[in-house]
C-alpha positions in Angstrom: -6.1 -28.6 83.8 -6.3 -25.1 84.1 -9.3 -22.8 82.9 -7.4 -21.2 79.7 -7.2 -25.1 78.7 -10.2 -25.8 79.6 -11.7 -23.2 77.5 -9.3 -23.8 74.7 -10.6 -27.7 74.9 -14.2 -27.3 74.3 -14.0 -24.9 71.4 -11.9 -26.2 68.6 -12.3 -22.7 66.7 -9.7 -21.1 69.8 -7.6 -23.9 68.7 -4.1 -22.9 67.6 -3.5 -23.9 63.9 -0.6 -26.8 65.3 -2.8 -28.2 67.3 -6.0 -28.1 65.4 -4.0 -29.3 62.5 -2.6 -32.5 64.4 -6.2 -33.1 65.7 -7.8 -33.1 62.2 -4.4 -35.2 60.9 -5.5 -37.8 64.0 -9.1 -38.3 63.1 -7.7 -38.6 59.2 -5.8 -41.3 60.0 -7.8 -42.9 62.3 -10.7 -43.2 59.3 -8.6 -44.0 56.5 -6.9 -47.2 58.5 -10.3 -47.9 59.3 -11.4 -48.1 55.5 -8.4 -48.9 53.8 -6.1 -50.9 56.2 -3.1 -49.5 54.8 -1.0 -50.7 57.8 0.0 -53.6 60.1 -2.2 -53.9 63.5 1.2 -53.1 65.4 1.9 -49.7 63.4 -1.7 -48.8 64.0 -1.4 -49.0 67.5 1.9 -47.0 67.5 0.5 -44.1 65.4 -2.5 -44.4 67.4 -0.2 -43.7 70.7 1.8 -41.5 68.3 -1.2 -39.3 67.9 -2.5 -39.3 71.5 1.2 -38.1 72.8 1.0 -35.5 70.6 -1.7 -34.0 71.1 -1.2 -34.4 75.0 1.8 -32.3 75.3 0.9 -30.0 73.0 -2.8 -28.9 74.1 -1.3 -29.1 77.8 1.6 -26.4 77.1 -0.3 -23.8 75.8 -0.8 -21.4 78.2 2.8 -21.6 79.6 5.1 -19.7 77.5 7.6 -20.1 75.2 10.4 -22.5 77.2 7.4 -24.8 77.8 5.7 -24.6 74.4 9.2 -25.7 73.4 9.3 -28.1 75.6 5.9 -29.6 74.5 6.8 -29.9 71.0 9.9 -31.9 72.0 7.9 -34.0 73.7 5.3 -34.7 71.2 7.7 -34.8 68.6 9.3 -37.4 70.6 6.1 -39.5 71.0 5.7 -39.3 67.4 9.0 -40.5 66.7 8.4 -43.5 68.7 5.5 -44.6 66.6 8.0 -43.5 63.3 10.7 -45.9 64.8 7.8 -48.9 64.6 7.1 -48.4 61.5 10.2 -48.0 60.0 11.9 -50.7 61.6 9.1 -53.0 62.0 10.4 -56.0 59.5 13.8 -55.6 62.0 11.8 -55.6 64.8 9.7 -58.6 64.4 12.9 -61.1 63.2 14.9 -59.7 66.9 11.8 -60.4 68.9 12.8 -60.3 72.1 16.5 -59.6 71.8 17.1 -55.6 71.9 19.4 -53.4 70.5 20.6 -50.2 72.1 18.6 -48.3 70.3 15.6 -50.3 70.4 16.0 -50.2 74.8 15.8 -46.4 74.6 13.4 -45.6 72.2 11.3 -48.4 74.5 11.8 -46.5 78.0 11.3 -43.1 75.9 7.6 -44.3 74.8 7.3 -45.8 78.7 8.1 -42.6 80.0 5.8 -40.4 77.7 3.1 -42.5 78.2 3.0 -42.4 82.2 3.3 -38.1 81.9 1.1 -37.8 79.3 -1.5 -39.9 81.4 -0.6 -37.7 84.1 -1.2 -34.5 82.4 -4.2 -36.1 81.3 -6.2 -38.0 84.4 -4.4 -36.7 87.6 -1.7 -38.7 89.6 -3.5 -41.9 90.8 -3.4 -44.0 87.3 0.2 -43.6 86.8 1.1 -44.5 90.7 -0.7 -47.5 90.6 0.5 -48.6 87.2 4.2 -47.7 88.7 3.3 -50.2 90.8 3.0 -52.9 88.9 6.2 -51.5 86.8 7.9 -51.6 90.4 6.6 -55.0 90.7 8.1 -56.0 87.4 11.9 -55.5 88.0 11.7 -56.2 91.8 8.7 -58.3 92.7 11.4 -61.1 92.6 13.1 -59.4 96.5 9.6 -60.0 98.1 8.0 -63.0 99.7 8.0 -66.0 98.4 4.0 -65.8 98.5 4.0 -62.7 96.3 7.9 -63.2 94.0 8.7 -64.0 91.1 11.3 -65.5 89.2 13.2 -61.8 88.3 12.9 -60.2 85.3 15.4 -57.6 83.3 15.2 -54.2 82.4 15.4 -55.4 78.8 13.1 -58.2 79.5 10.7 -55.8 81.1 11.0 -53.1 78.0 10.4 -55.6 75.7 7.6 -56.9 77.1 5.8 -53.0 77.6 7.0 -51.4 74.2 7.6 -53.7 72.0 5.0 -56.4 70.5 1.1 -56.7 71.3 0.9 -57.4 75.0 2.2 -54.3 76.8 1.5 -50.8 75.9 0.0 -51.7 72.4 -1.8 -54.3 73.8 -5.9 -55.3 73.6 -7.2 -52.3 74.5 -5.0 -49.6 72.5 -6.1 -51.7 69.7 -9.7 -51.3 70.4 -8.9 -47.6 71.1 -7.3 -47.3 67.5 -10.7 -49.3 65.9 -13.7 -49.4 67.1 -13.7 -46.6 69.9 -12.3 -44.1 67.7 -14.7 -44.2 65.2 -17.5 -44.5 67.8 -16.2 -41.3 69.4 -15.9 -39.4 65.6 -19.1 -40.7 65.2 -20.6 -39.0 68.3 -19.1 -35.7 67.9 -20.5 -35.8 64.2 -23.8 -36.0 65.5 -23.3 -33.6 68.2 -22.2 -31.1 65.9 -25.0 -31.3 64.1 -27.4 -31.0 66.7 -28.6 -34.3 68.5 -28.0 -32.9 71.7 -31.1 -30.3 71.2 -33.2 -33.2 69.6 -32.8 -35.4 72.2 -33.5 -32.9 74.9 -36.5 -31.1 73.2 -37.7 -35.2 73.0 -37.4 -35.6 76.3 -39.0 -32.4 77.0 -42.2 -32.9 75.3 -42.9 -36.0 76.0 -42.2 -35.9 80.1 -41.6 -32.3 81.2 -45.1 -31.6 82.0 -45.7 -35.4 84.1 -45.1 -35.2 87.9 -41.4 -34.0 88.6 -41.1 -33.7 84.7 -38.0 -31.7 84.8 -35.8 -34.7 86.3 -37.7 -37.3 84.1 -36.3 -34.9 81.0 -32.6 -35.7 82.6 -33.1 -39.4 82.8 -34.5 -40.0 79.4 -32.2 -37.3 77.5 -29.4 -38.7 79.3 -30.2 -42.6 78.0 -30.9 -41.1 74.5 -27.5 -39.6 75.0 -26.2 -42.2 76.1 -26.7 -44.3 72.7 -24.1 -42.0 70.7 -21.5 -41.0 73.7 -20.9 -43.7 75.6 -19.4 -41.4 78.0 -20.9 -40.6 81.1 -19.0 -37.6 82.5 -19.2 -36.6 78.8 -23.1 -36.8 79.4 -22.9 -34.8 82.3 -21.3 -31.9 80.9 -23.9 -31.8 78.3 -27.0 -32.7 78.9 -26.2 -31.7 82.4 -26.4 -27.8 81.8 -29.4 -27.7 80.3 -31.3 -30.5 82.7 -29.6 -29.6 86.6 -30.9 -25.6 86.0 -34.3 -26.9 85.3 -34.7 -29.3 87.9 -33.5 -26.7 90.4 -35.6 -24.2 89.1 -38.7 -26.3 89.4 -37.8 -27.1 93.3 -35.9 -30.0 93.2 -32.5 -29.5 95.6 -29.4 -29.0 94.3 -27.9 -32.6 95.8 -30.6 -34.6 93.8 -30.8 -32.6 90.7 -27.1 -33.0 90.4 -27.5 -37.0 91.4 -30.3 -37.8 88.9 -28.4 -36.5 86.1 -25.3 -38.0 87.5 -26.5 -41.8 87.9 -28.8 -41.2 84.5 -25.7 -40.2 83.0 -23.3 -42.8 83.9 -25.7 -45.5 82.2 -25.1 -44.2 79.0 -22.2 -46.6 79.0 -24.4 -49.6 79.7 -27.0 -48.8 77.5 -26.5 -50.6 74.1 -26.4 -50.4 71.0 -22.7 -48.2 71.4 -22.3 -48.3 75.3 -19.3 -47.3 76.7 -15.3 -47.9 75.0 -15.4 -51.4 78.0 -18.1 -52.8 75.9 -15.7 -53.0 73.2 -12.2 -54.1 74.9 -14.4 -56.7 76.7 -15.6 -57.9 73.5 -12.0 -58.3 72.1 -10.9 -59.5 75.2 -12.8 -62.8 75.9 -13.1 -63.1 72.1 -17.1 -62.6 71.5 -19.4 -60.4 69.4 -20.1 -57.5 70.5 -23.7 -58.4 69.9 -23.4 -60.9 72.5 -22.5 -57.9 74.9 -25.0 -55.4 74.3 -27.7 -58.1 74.6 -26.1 -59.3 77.4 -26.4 -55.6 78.6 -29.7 -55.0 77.2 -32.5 -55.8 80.6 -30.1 -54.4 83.5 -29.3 -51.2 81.4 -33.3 -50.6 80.8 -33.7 -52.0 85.0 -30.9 -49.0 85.2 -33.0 -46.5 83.6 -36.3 -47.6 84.9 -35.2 -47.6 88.8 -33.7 -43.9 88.3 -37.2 -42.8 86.8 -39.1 -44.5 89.6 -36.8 -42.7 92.3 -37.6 -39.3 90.7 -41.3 -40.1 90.2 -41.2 -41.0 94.0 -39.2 -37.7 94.6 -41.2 -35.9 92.8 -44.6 -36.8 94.5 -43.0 -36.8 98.4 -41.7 -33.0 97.5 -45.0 -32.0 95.8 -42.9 -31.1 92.6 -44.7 -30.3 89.7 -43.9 -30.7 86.0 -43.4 -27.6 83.4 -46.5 -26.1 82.2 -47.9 -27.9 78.9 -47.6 -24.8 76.6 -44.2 -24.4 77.7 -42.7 -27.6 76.9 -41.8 -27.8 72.9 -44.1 -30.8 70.5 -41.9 -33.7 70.5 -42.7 -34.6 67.2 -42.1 -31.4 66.0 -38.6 -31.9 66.9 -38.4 -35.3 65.2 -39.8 -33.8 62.3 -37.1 -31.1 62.0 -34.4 -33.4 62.4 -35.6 -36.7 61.5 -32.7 -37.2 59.5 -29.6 -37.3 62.1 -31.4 -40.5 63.3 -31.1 -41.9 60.0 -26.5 -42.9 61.1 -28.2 -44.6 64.2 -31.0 -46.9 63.3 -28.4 -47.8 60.7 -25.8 -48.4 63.5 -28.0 -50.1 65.0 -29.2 -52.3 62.2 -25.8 -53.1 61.0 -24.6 -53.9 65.1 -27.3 -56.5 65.8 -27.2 -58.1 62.3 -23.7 -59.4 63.3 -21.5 -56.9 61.7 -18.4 -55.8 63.2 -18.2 -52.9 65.4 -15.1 -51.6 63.2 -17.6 -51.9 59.7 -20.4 -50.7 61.9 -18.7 -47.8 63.0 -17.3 -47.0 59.4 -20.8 -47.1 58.1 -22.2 -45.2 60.7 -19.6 -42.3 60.6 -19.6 -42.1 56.4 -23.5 -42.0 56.3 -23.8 -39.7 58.8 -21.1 -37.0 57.3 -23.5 -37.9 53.9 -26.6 -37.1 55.9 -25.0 -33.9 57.3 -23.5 -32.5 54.2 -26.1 -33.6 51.9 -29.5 -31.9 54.3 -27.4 -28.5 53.3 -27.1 -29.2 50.0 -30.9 -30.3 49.7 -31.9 -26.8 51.7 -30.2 -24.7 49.5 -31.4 -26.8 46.2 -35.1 -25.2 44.7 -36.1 -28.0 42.8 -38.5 -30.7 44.0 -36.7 -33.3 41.6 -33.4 -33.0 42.5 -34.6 -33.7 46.5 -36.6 -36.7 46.0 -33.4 -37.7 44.1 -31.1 -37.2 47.1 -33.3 -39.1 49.4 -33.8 -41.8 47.0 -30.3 -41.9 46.6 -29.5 -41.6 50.0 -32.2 -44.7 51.1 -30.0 -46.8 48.2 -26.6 -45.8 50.6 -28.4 -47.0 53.7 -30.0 -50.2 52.0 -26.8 -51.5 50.2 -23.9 -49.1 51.5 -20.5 -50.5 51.4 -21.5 -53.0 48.2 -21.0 -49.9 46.1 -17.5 -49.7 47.9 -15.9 -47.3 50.1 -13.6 -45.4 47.4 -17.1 -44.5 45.7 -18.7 -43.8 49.3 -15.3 -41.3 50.0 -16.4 -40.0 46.1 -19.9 -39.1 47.6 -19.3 -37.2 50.3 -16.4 -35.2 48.2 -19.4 -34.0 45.9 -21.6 -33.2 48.5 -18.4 -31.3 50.3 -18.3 -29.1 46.3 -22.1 -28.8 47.0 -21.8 -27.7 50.1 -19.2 -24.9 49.1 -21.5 -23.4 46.5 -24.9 -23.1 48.4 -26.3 -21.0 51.2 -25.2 -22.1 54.5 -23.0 -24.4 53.7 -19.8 -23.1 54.6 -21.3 -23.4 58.0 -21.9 -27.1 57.7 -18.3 -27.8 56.1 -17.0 -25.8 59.6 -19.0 -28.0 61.6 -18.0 -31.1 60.0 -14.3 -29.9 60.3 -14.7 -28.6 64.2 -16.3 -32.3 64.6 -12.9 -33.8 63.4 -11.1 -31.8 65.9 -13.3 -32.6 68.5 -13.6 -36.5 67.8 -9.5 -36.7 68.1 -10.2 -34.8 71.2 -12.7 -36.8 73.4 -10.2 -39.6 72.6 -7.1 -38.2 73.8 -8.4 -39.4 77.9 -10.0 -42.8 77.0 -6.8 -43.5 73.9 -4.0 -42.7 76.8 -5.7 -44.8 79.5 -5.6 -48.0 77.2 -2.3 -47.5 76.7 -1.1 -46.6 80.0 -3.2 -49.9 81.3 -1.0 -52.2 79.1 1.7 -51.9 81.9 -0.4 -53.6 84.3 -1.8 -56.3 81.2 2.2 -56.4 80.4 3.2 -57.0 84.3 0.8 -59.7 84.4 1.3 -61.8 81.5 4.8 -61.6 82.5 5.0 -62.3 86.1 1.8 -64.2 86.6 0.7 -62.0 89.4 -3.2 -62.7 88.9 -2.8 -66.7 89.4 -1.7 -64.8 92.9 -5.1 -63.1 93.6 -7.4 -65.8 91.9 -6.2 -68.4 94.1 -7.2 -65.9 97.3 -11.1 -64.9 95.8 -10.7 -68.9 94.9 -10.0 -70.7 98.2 -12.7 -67.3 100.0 -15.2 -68.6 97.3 -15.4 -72.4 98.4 -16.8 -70.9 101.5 -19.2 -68.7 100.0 -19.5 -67.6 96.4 -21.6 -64.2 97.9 -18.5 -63.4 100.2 -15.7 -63.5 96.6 -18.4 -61.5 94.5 -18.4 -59.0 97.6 -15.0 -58.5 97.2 -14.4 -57.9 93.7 -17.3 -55.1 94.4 -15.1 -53.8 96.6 -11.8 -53.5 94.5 -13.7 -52.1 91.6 -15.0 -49.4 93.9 -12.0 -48.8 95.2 -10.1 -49.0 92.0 -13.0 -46.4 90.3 -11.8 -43.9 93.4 -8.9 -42.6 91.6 -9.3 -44.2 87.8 -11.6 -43.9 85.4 -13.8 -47.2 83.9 -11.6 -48.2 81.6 -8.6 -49.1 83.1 -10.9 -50.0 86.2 -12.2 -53.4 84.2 -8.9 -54.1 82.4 -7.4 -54.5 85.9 -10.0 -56.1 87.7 -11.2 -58.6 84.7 -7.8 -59.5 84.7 -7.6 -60.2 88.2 -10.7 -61.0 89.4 -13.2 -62.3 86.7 -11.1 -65.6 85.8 -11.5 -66.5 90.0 -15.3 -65.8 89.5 -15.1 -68.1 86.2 -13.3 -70.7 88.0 -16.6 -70.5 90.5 -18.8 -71.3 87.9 -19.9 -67.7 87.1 -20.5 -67.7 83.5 -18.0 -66.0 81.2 -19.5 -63.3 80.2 -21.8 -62.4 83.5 -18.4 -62.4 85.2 -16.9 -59.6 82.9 -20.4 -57.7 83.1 -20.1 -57.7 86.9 -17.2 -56.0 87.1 -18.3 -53.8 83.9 -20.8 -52.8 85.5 -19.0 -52.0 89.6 -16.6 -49.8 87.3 -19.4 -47.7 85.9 -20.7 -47.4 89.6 -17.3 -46.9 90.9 -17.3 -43.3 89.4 -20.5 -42.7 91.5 -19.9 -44.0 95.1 -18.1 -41.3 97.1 -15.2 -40.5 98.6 -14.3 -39.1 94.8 -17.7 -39.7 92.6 -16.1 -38.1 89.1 -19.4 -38.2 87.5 -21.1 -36.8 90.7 -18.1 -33.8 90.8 -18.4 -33.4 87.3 -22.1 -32.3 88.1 -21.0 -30.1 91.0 -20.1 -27.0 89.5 -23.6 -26.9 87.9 -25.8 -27.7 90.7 -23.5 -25.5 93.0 -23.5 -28.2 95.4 -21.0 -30.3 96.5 -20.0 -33.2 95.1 -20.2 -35.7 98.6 -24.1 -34.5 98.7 -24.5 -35.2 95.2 -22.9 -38.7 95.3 -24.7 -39.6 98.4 -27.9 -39.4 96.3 -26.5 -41.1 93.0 -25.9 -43.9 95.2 -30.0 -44.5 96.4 -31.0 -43.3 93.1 -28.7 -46.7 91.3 -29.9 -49.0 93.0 -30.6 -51.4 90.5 -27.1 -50.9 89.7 -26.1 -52.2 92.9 -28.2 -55.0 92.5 -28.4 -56.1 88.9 -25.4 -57.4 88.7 -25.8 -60.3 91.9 -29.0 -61.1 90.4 -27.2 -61.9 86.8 -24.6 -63.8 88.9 -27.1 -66.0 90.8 -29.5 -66.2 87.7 -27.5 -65.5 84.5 -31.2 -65.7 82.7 -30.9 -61.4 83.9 -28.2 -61.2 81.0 -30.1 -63.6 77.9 -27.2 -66.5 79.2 -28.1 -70.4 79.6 -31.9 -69.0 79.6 -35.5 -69.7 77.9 -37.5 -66.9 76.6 -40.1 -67.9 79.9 -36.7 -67.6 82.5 -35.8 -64.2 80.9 -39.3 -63.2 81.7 -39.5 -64.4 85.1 -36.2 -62.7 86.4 -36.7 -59.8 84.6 -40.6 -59.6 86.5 -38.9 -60.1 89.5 -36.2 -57.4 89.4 -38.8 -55.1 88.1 -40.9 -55.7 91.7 -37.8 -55.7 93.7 -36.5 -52.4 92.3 -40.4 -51.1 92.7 -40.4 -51.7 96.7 -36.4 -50.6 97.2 -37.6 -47.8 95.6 -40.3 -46.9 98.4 -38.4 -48.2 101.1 -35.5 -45.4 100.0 -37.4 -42.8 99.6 -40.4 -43.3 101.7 -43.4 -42.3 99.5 -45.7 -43.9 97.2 -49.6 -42.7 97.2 -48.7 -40.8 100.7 -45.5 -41.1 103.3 -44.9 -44.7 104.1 -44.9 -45.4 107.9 -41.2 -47.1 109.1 -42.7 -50.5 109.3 -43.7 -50.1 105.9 -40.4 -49.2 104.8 -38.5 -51.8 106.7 -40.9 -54.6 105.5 -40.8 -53.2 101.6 -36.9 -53.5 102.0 -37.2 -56.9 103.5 -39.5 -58.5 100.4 -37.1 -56.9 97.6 -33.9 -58.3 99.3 -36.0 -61.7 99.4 -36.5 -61.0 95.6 -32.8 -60.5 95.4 -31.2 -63.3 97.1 -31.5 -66.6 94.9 -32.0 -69.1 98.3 -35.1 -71.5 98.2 -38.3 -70.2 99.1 -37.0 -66.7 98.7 -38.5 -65.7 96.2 -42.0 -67.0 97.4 -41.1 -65.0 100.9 -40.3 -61.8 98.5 -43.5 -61.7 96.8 -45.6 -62.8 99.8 -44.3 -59.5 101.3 -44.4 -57.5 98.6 -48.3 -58.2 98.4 -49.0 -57.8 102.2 -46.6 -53.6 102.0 -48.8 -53.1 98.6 -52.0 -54.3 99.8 -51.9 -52.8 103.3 -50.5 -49.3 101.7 -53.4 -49.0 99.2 -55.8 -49.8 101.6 -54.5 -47.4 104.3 -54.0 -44.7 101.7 -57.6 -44.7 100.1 -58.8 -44.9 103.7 -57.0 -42.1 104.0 -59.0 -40.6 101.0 -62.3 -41.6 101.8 -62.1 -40.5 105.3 -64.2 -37.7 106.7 -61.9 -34.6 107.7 
């Protein structure tokens, strides 16, 4: 992307009126399918496609004159058509299932063809090659081996298969892209808008920037409060991150680790319930479970996440002598909560509504009318005098959070239209309406990337329903994992990470959890530990260098580059690293086949074993450790890790002798004449 688009992306108000208009008509449509369902699932996922094409080609050829402003249109036009064609044949379509006209085969490798440049223009080369693969794979896997062929397949066959019906290109995850992501994303940039972003970070500030290496411990808790309205780590970065990497480097941390800490704390946004990251919900649809049953699932390794990144930069902090911000300096935490109490009001009521069993699709509609209510009706309030007519808002406003959709949504879309009159006739609130409309824009925006990667993905989900390619790999990680279930769950590490060096998460755990979790099912990994471990090697993927996006995406502002910065993401996620074997080996880690007592155990023991990687990486606690030290605090947490007999009473055996012998040597130390 080049810098004029870059700049033209993040500010909707340098948006040209075509393109902000198509935005605004693709978060419209997105909200009123959400409420009203006016539409089959299969022309949802069309005009959801229809939408992202759109506004692909045309924010892309902007800045490249006339011939190719044309050309955009054309394209977009033709992207929309396809979604058109859906709906307007769609009784036809469904009665020749299978058996394709003419028309039907072209406007199938039209929407095939759209879809793999629009991707392109979008995320770079490397998702589009490898899904060509598996296209390639498609109409001539049947010429290979006989190991690796298939039966043969034809064009038509193929075409039908990717364009047409609910396991190709609108498959699983463009549905959850048209639902539940969508909304989340709206959501998100309603609340950004607004101003969560200087909440959460004038939180954070408060309450840690004057501790030891304060600065850093503002990244890592902004960036998990973040985190719980994003669910979009390099989206986190780019936020967060240019208010949090400055500071840190200004208060002596280096460039590298500033740009890592916010890197690593940032890329846990997307396992930190209750929204976490667009896989959350495609793995929820997927294996066919509540989305509660994920985030709790989620729950203890995304707080051993956050908890091993604040103990590196506490450990940092002390080995580098770095202090925190002067206490007049940093702003009253609760001053800030008191100022904007009211944007948390959408997400304890997400919250609620997510862990009370609700859908994420009737979550996310709640969440994104109450908080446009909140938003619009705080103006209103400000610019009304009378003491009566506010305690009447928040009364009525506590009524809309108690009992919301019982009143129904026509009424709830009846609410916000008054408070969008109010708005127009008091002080200030032609500002609000702006940022309410600039949050429509940029909703349909931050979806365009995630929206064209669950599309593009359904080649490969298409490919293998079709051809039966994973059977293939499963009986490989299979026939490695009689020998050693360690050994299969190494390997599936290894293809996520490999995978995550030129894709982004998403399409990262549709193609492994297609591939690899139903081998580490058939080894008696539990169902849902076995989609979390490769959830969570997709997350970490995007931190482990060659390519690092998160850790690039932190480059420019660190000024560093983005090898350094990845090197120390990687020690600062450890638990990242190890979380997931633990949950494999004891699924207790993740709430699965586990008493309360079990859940406490594990957890207990992952906190120690993160505590003494933690010294052993950096090689500090009360005062430098000496090697031995090190090597012998490694030792006990790897004993902590590894679920052998008697390895866990080796672990803690150890761990007592490296705590013991440091606190003694170190108040020695103290106590010592000079």
């Amino acid at each position: 992307m080049s810098e004029a688009q870059a700049e033209l992306a993040a500010n909707p108000r340098m948006w040209p009126k075509a393109l902000l208009a198509v935005a605004l008509a693709f978060s419209v449509f997105q909200i009123i399918t959400a409420a009203y369902h006016p539409v089959s699932s299969q022309i949802l996922r069309a005009g959801h496609v229809g939408f992202l094409l759109m506004m692909i080609f045309l924010s892309t050829g902007q800045d490249r004159g006339p011939p190719q402003m044309a050309l955009a249109w054309l394209l977009g036009l033709a992207g929309m058509g396809t979604a058109l064609y859906q709906w307007m044949f769609e009784a036809d379509l469904i009665q020749r299932s299978g058996e394709l006209t003419t028309a039907d085969l072209t406007v199938g490798l039209i929407l095939i063809g759209l879809v793999f440049e629009g991707a392109r223009r979008v995320m770079g080369p490397a998702l589009p090659i490898i899904c060509g693969l598996f296209l390639g794979y498609a109409l001539f896997g049947h010429l290979l081996p006989d190991a690796l062929a298939h039966r043969g397949y034809s064009l038509e066959q193929v075409v039908n298969q990717l364009a047409f019906g609910t396991e190709g290109l609108y498959g699983t995850p463009t549905y959850v892209s048209a639902t539940y992501i969508f909304l989340f994303i709206l959501f998100g940039a309603f609340l950004e808008q607004a101003g969560m972003i200087k909440l959460f970070t004038d939180f954070a500030l408060g309450l840690f920037g004057h501790q030891l290496g304060g600065p850093a411990k503002v990244a890592v808790f902004s960036s998990a409060l973040m985190g719980t309205i994003t669910g979009s780590g390099v989206a986190n970065v780019v936020t967060t991150g240019q208010f949090t990497i400055p500071l840190m480097k200004r208060f002596g941390y280096s460039p590298a680790f500033a740009g890592g800490v916010e890197a690593t704390s940032s890329m846990g946004s997307q396992l930190m319930p209750p929204v976490m990251g667009a896989v959350a919900f495609i793995m929820a649809e997927t294996i066919n479970v509540p989305f509660i049953e994920v985030a709790k699932a989620a729950l203890i390794p995304a707080l051993l996440y956050y908890v091993s990144i604040y103990w590196m930069v506490h450990l940092e902090a002390g080995r580098a002598g770095l202090v925190g911000l002067p206490k007049d300096q940093c702003p009253n935490p609760w001053r800030a909560v008191r100022e904007r109490w009211y944007l948390l009001l959408p997400l304890l009521v997400l919250i609620g509504l997510l862990f009370s069993g609700r859908t994420p699709l009737f979550s996310g509609t709640v969440g994104l009318a109450l908080t446009a209510i909140v938003i619009l009706g705080s103006t209103v309030i400000q610019g009304v005098s009378t003491l009566a007519l506010r305690i009447v808002f928040w009364v009525v406003l506590g009524m809309l959070c108690a009992g919301f959709f019982s009143i129904g949504i026509s009424m709830v879309f009846a609410v916000i239209a008054c408070l969008v009159i109010g708005c127009a006739l008091v002080k200030g609130g032609q500002e609000t309406l702006r940022i309410c409309w600039h949050a429509l824009a940029e909703g349909a925006r931050h979806a365009v990337p995630v929206g064209i990667a669950c599309a593009l993905v359904g080649v490969i989900i298409g490919t293998i329903t079709l051809t039966g390619i994973a059977s293939t790999f499963a009986g490989f990680v299979l026939e490695l994992g009689k020998s050693s279930l360690f050994l299969s769950l190494l390997l599936t590490m290894v293809t996520c990470l490999v995978l995550g060096m030129g894709i982004p998460t998403i399409p990262n755990y549709i193609i492994t959890s297609s591939i690899a979790a139903p081998a580490l099912l058939d080894l008696g990994v539990p169902l849902l530990v076995s989609h979390m471990f490769v959830f969570y090697f997709g997350i970490l993927a995007d931190l482990t260098p060659p390519v690092a996006l998160a850790c690039f995406a932190a480059a420019p502002i660190a000024n560093e580059s983005g090898l350094k910065i990845s090197l120390w993401a990687v020690r600062i996620a450890l638990a990242g690293f190890v979380a997931p074997f633990m949950a494999v080996y004891t699924p207790a880690l993740m709430m699965q086949e586990a008493s309360f007592m079990a859940v406490v155990y594990i957890t207990t023991k992952a906190l120690i074993a993160i505590g003494l990687w933690g010294v052993a990486a950096i090689g500090h606690w009360r005062a430098s450790l000496t090697w031995h030290e090190r090597l012998l605090a490694f030792a006990a947490g790897a004993s902590l890790i590894i679920a052998l007999p008697l390895t866990d009473e080796v672990g803690f055996l150890l761990g007592a002798w490296v705590v013991g012998w440091h606190l003694w040597r170190t108040r020695s130390k103290a106590v010592s004449p000079t």
